[in-house]
N, C-alpha and C positions, 0 to 999 in steps of 0.2 A: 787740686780739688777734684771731686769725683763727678765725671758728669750726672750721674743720678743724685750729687748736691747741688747740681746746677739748680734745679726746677724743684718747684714742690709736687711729689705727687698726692693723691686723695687719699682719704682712707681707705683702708681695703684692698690699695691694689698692690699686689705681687709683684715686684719689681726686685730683680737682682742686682748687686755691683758685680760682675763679672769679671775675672780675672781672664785674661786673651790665651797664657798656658795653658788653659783649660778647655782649650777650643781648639780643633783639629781643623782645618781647612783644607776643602778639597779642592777644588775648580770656582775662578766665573763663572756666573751663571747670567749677567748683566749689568745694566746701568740704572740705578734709580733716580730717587728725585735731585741726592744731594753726593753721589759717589758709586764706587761697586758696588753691586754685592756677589757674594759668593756663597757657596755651598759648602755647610762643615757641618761638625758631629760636636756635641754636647751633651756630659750627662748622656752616653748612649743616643741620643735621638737626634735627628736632621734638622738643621736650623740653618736660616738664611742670616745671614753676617752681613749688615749694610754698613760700609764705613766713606768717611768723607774724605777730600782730598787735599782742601785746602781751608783756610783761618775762615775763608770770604762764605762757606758754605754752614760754617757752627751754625747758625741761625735757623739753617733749614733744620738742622738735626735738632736743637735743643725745639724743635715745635712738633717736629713729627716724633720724640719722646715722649712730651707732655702729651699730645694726643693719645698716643698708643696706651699711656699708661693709665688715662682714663677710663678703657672703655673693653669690657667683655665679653663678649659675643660670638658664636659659631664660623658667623659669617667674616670675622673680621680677622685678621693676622693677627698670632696674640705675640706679643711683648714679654720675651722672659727677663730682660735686661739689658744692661750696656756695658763696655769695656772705655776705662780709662785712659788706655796706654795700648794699641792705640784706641782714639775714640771711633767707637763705631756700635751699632746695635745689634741684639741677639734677639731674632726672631721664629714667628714657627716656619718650617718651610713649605710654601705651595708647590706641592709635586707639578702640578700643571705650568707652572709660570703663573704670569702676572693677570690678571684681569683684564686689563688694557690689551696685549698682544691677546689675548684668548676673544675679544668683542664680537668677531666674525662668525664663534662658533652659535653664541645666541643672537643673532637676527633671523 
């Protein structure tokens, strides 16, 4: 089953089932909430790959899915989709890094 059947998303939102051949991975780039992520090419454009590592972390994923695919907004990392095989998420990528490591530069 496809993790984007895991959850229901809402109406309206743009969510892909992604296929992982179709995704060029470049480098780590870090470690998030629930696994790496890396740096790859999709569809031409840069995208952040968050994948998990083990059975014990699906939970983080299927929540930070449902979130993401909630909500559209400028300021927020948008959510192109997920890869089944392996499971992991396709996101946009923040040239800068993460918000958390960047904190220093806005006080």
């Amino acid at each position: 089953r496809s993790s984007a059947a895991m959850v229901e998303t809402p109406a309206g939102c743009v969510f892909e089932d992604i296929q992982h051949e179709d995704i060029q991975v470049e480098a780590a780039v870090g470690r998030g909430t629930f696994g790496v992520v890396f740096k790859a090419v999709w569809k031409g454009k840069d995208v952040a790959i968050k994948t998990i590592e083990s059975d014990n972390e699906r939970n983080a994923f299927l929540v930070e899915l449902r979130q993401l695919s909630r909500v559209n907004h400028p300021n927020i990392v948008k959510l192109y989709g997920s890869c089944d095989n392996p499971v992991c998420l396709v996101m946009e990528y923040a040239e800068c890094g993460s918000l958390y490591n960047r904190k220093s530069c806005f006080v």
